[in-house]
TIMI-2910 file (N, C-alpha, C, CB; in pm, 1 decimal, decimal comma, always signed):
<rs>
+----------+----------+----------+----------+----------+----------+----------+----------+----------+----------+----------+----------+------+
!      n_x !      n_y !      n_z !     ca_x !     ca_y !     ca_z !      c_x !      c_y !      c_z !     cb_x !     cb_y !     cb_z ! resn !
+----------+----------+----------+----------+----------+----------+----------+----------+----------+----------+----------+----------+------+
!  +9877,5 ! +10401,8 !  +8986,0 !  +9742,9 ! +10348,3 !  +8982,8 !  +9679,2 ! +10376,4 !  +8847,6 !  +9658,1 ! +10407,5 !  +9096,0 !  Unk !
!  +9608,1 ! +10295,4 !  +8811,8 !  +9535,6 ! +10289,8 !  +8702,3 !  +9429,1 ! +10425,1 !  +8686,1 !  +9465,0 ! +10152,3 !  +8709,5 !  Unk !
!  +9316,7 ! +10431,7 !  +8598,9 !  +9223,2 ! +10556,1 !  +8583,2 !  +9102,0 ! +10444,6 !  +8696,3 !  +9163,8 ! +10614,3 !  +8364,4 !  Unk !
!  +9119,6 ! +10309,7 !  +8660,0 !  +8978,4 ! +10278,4 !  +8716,0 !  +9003,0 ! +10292,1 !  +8859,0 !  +8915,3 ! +10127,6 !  +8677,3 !  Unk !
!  +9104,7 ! +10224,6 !  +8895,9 !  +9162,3 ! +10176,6 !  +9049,5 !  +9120,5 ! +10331,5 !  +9105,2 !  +9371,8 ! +10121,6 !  +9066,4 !  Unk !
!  +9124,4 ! +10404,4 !  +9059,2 !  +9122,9 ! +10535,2 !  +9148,4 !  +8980,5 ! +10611,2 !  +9103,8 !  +9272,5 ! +10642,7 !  +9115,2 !  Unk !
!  +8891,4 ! +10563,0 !  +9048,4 !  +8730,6 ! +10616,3 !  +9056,5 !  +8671,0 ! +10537,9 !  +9161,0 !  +8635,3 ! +10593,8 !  +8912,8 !  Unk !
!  +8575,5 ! +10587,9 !  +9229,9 !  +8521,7 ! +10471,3 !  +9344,4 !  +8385,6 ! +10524,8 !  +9281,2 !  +8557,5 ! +10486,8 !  +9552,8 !  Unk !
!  +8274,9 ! +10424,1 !  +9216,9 !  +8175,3 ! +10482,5 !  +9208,0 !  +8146,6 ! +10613,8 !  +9045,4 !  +8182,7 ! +10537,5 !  +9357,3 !  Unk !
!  +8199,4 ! +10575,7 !  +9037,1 !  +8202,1 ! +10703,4 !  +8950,4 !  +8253,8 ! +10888,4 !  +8975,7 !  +8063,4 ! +10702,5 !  +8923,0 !  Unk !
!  +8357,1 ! +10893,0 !  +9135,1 !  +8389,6 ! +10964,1 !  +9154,1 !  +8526,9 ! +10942,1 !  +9225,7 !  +8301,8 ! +11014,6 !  +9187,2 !  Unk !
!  +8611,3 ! +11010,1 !  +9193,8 !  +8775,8 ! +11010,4 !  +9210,2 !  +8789,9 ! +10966,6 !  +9345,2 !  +8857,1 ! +11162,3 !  +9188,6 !  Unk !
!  +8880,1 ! +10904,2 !  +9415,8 !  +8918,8 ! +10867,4 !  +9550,0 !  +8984,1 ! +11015,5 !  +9584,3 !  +9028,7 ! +10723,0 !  +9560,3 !  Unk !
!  +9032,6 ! +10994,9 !  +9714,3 !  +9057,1 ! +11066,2 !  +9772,5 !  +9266,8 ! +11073,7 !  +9744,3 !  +8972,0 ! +11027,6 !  +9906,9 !  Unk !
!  +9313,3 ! +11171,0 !  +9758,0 !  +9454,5 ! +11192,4 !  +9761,9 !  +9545,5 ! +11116,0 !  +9795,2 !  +9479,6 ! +11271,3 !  +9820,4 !  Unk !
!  +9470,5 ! +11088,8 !  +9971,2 !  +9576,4 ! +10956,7 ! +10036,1 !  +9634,2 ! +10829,7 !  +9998,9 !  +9528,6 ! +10905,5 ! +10126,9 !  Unk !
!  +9687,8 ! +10782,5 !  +9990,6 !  +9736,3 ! +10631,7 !  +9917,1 !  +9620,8 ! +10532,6 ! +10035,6 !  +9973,0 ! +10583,6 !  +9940,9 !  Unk !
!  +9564,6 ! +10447,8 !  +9983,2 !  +9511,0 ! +10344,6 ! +10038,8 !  +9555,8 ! +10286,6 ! +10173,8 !  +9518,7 ! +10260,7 !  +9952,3 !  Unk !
!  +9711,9 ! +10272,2 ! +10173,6 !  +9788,4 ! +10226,5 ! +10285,1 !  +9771,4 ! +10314,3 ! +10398,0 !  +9928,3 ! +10214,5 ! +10252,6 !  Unk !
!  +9765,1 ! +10465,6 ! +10425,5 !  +9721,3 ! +10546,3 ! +10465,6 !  +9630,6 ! +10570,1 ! +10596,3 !  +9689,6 ! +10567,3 ! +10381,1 !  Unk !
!  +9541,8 ! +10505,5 ! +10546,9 !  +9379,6 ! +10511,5 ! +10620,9 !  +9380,8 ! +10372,1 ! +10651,8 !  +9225,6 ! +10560,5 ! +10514,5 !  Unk !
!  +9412,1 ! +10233,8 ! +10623,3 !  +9364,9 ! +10141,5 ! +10589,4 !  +9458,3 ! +10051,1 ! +10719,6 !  +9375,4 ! +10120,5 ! +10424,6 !  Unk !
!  +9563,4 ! +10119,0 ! +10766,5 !  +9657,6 ! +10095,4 ! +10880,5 !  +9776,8 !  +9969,6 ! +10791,7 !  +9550,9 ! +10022,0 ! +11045,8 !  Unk !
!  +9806,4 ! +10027,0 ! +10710,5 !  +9909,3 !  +9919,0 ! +10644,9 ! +10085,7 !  +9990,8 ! +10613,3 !  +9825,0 !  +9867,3 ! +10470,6 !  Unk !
! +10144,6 !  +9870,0 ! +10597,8 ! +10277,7 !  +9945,0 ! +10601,0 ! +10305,0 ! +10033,7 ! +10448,5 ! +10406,7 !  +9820,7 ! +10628,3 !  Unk !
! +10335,9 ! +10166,8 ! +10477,0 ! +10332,8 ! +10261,9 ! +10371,2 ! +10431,2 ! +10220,0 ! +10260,4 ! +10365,1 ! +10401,3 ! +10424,8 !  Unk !
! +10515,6 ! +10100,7 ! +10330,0 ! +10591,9 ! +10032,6 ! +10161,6 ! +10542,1 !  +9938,8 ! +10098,7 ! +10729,1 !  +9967,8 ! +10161,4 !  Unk !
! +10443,4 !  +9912,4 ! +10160,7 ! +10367,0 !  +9785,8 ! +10102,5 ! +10239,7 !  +9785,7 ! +10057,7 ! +10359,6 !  +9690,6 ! +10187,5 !  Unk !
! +10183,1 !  +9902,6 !  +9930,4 ! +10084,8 !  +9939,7 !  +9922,0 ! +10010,6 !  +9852,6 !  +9810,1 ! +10097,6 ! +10068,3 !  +9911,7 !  Unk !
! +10046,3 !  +9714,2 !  +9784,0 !  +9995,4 !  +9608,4 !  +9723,0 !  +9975,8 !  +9512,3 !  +9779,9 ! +10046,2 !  +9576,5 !  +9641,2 !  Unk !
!  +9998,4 !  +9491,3 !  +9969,6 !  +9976,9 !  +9435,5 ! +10002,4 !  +9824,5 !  +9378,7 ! +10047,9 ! +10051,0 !  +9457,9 ! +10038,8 !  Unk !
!  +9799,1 !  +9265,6 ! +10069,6 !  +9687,4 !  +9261,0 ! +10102,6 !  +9537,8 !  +9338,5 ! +10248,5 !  +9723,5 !  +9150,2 ! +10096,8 !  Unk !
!  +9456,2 !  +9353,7 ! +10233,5 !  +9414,4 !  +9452,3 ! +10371,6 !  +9456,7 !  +9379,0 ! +10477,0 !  +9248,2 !  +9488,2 ! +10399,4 !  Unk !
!  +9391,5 !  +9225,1 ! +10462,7 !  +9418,9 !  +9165,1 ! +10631,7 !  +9524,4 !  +9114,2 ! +10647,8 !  +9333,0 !  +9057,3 ! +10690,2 !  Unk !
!  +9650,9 !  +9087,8 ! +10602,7 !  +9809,8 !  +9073,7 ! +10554,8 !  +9835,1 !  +9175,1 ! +10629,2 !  +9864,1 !  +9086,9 ! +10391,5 !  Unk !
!  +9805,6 !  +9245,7 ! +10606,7 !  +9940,3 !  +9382,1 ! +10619,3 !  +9882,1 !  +9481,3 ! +10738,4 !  +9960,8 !  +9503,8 ! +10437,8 !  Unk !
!  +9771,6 !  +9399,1 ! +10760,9 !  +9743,8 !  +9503,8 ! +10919,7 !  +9824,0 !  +9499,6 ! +11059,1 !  +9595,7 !  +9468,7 ! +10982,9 !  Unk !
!  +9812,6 !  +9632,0 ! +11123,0 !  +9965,6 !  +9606,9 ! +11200,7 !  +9891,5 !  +9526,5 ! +11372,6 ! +10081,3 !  +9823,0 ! +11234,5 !  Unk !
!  +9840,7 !  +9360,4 ! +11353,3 !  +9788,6 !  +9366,7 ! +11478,9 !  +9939,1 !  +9298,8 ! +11561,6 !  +9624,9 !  +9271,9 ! +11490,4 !  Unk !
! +10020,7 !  +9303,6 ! +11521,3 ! +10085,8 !  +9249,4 ! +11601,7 ! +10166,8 !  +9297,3 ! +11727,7 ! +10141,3 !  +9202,6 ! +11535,4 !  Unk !
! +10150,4 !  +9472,8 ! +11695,1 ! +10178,7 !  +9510,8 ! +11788,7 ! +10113,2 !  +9533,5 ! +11918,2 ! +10213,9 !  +9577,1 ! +11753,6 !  Unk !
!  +9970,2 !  +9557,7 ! +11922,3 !  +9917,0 !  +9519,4 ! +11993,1 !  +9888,3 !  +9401,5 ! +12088,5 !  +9874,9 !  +9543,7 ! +11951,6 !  Unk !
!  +9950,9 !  +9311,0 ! +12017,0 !  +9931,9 !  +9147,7 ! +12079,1 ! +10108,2 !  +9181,8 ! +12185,0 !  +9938,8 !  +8961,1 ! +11893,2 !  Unk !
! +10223,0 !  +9211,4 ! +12112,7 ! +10316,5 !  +9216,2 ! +12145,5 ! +10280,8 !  +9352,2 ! +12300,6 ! +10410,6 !  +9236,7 ! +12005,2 !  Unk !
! +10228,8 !  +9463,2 ! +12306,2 ! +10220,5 !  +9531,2 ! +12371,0 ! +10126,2 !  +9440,2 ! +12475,2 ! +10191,1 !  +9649,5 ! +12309,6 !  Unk !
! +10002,1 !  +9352,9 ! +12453,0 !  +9965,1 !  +9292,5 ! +12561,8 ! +10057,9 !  +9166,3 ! +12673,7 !  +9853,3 !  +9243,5 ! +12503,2 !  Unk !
! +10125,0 !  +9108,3 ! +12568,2 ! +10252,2 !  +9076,8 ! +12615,4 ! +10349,1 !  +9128,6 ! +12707,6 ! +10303,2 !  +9072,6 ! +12536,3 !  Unk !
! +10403,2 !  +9239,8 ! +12678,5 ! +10481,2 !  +9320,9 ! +12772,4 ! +10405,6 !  +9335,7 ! +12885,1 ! +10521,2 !  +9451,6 ! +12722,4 !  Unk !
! +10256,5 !  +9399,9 ! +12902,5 ! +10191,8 !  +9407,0 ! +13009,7 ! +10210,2 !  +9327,5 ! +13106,5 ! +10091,7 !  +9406,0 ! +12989,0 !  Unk !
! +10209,5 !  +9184,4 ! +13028,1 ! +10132,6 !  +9070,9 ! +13123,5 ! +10271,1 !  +9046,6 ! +13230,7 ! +10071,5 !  +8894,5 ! +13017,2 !  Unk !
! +10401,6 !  +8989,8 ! +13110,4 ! +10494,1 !  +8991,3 ! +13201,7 ! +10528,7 !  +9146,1 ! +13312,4 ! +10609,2 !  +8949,7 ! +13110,7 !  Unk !
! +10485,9 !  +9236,4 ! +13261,0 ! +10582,5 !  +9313,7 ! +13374,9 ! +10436,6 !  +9324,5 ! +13507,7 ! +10663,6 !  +9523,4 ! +13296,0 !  Unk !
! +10297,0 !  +9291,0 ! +13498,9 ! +10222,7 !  +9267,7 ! +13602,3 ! +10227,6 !  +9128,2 ! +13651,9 ! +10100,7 !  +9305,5 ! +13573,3 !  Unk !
! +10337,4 !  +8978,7 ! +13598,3 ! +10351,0 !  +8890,3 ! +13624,5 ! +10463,1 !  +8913,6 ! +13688,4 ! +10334,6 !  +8815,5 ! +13545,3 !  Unk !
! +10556,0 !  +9014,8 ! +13685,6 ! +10695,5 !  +9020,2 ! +13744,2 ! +10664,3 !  +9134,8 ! +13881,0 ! +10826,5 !  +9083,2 ! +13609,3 !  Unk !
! +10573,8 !  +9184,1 ! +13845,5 ! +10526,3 !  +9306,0 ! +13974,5 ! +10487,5 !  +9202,3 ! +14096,9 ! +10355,6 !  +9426,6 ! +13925,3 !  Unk !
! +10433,6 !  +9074,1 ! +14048,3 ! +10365,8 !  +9018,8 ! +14216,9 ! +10469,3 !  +8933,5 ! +14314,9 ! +10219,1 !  +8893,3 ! +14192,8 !  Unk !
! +10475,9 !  +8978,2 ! +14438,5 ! +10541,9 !  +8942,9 ! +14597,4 ! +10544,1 !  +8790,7 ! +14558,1 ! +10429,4 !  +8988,0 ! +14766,9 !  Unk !
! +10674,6 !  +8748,2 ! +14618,0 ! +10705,3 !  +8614,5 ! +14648,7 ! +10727,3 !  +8490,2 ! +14552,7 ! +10613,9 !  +8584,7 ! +14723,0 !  Unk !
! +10756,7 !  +8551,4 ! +14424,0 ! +10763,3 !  +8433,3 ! +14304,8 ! +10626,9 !  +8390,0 ! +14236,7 ! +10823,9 !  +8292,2 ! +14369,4 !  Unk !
! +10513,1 !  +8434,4 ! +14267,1 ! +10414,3 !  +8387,7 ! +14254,7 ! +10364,9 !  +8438,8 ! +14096,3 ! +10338,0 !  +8421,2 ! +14376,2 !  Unk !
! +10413,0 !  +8529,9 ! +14042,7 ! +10364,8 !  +8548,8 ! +13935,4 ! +10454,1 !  +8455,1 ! +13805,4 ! +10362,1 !  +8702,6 ! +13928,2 !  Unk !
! +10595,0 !  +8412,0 ! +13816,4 ! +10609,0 !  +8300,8 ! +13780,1 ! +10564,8 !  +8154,6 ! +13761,2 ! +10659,4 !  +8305,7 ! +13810,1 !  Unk !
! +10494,2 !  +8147,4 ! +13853,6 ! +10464,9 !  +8008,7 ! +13914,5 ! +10289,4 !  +8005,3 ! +13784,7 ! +10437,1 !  +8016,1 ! +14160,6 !  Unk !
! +10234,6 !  +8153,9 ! +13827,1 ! +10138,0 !  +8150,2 ! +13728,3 ! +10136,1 !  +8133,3 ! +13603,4 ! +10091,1 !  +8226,4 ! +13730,3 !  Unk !
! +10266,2 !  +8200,9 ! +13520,7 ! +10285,2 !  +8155,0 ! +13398,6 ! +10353,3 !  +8035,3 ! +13356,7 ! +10333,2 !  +8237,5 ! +13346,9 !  Unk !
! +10399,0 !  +7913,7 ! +13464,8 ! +10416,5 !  +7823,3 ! +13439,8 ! +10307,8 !  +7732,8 ! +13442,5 ! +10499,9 !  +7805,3 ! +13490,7 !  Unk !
! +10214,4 !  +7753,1 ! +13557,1 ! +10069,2 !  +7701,2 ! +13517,8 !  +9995,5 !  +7718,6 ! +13434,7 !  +9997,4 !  +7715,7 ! +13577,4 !  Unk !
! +10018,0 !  +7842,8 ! +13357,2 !  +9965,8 !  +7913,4 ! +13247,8 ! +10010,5 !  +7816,2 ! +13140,1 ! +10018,2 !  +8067,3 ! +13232,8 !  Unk !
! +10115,9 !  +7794,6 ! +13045,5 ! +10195,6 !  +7749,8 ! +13021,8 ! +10119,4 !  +7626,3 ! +13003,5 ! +10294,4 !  +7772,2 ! +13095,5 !  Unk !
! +10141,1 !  +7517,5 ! +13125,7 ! +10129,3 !  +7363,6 ! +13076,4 !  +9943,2 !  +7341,8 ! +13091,9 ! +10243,3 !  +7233,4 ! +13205,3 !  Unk !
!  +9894,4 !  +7463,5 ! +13057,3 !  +9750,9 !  +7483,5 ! +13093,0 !  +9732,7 !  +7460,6 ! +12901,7 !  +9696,8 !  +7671,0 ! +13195,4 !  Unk !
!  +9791,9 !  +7553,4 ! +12849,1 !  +9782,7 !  +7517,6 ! +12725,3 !  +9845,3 !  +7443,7 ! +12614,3 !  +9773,9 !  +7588,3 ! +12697,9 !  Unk !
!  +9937,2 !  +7376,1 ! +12730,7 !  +9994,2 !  +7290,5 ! +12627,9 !  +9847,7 !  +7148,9 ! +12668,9 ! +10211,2 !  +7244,2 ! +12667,5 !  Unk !
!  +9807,8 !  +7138,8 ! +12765,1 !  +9694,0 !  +7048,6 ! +12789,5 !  +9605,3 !  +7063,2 ! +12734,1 !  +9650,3 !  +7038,8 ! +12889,7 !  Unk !
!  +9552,1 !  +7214,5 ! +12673,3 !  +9423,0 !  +7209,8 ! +12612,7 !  +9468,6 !  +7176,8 ! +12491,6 !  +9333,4 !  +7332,2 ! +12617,7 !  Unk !
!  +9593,6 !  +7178,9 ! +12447,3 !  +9632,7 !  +7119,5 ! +12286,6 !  +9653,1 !  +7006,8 ! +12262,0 !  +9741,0 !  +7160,2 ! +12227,4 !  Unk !
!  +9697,8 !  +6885,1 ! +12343,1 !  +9651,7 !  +6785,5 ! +12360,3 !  +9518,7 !  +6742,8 ! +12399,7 !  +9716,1 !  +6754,7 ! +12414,5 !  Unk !
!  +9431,1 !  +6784,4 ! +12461,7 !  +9293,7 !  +6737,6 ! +12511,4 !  +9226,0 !  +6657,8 ! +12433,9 !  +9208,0 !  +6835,8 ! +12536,1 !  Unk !
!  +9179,7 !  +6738,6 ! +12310,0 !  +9104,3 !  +6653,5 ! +12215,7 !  +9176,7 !  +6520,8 ! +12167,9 !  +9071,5 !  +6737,6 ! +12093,9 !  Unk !
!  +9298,3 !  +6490,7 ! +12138,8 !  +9336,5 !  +6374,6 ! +12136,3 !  +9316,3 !  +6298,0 ! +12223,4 !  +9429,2 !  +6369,2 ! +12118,4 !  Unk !
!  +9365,1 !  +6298,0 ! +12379,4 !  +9325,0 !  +6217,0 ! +12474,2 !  +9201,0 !  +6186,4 ! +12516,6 !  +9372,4 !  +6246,1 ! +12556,5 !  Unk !
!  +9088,2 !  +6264,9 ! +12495,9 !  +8919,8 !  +6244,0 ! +12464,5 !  +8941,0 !  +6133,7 ! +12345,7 !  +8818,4 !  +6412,1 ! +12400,1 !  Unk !
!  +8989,9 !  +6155,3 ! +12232,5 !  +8929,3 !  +6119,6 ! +12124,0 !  +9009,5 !  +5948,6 ! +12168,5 !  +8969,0 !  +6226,8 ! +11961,2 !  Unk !
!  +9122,1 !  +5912,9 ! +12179,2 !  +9191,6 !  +5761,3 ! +12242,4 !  +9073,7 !  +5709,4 ! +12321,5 !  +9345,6 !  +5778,6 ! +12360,7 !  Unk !
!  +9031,0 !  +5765,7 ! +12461,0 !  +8966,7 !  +5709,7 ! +12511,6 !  +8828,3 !  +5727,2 ! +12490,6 !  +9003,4 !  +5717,0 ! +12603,5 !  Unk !
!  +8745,6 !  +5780,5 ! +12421,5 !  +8664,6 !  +5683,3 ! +12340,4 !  +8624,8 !  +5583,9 ! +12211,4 !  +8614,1 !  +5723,9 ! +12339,7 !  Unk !
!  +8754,6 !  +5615,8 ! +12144,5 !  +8775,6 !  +5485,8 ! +12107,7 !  +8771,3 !  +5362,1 ! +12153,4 !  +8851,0 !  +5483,6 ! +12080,4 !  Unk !
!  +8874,0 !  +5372,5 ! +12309,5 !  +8868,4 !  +5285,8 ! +12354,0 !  +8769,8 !  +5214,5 ! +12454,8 !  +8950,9 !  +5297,3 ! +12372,2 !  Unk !
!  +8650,0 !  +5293,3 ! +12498,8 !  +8526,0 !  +5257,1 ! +12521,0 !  +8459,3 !  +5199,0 ! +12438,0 !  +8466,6 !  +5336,5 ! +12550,6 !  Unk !
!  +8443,4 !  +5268,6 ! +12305,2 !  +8385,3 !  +5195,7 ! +12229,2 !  +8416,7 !  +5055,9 ! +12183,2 !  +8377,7 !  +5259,4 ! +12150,3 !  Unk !
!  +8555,9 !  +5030,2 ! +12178,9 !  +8600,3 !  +4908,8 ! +12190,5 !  +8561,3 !  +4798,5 ! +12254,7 !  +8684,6 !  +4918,8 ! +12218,6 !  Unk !
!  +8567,7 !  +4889,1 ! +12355,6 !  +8476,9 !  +4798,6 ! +12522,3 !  +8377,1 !  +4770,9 ! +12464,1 !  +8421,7 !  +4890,0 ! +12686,4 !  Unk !
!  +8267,8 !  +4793,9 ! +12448,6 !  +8120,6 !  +4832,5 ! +12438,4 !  +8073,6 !  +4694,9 ! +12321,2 !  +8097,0 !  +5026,6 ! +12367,2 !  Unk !
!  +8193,5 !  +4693,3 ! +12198,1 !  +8130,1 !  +4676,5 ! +12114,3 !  +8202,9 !  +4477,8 ! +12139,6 !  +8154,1 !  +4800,7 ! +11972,6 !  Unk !
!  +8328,1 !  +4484,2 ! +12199,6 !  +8350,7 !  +4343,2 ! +12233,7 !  +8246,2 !  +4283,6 ! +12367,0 !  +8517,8 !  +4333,7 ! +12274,8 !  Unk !
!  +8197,9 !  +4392,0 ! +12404,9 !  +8048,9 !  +4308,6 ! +12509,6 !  +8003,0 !  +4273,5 ! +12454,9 !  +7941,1 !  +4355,7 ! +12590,4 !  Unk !
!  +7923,4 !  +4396,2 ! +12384,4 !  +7804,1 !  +4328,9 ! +12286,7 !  +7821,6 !  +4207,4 ! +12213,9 !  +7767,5 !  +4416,9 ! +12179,3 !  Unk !
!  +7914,5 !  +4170,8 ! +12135,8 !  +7953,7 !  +4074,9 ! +12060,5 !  +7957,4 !  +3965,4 ! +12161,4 !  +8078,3 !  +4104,4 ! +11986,1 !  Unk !
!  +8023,1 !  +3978,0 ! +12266,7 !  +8032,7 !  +3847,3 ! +12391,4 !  +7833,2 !  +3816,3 ! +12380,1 !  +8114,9 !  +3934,3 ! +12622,1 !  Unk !
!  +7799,6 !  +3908,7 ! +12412,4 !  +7666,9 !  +3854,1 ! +12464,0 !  +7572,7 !  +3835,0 ! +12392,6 !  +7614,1 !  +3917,1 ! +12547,1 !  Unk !
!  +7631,1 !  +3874,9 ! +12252,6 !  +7554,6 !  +3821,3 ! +12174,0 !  +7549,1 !  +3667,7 ! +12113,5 !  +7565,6 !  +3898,4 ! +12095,2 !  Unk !
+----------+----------+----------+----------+----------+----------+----------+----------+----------+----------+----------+----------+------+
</rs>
């Protein structure tokens, strides 16, 4: 590190390497802050949860949820397209009336 990189203020940082405190991987101490933060394990640990309280419930049923789960969001990722077709195609409607009756 440089003389400046390591004054904060006009007074020396502290000992620890940045990576340290900052929750980043200790080989990657040029990496960026929000890059190199470790959220993925957390996402991965909510994961494990879900399946092993999706695999804990009687009678197949916690399968059945993550398959509804599942084509639940593959629908909300299509949605806005199929909104957005059919009003187009209202408006279509709308605007060959008007024109008829006009």
């Amino acid at each position: 590190m440089t003389e400046a990189s390591e004054q904060v203020g006009g007074a020396t940082s502290s000992s620890a390497p940045p990576f340290a405190t900052a929750g980043l991987d200790a080989d990657d101490e040029t990496a960026t802050f929000i890059t190199a933060l470790k959220t993925d394990q957390r996402a991965e640990k909510r994961k494990v949860r879900r399946a092993e309280l999706l695999e804990s419930l009687p009678g197949g049923h916690g399968a059945r949820i993550a398959h509804a789960h599942q084509e639940l969001q593959q629908l909300a990722g299509t949605l806005d397209n199929k909104v957005g077709d059919l009003l187009n195609a209202h408006e279509k409607d709308f605007f060959l009336a008007y024109k008829t009756h006009m």
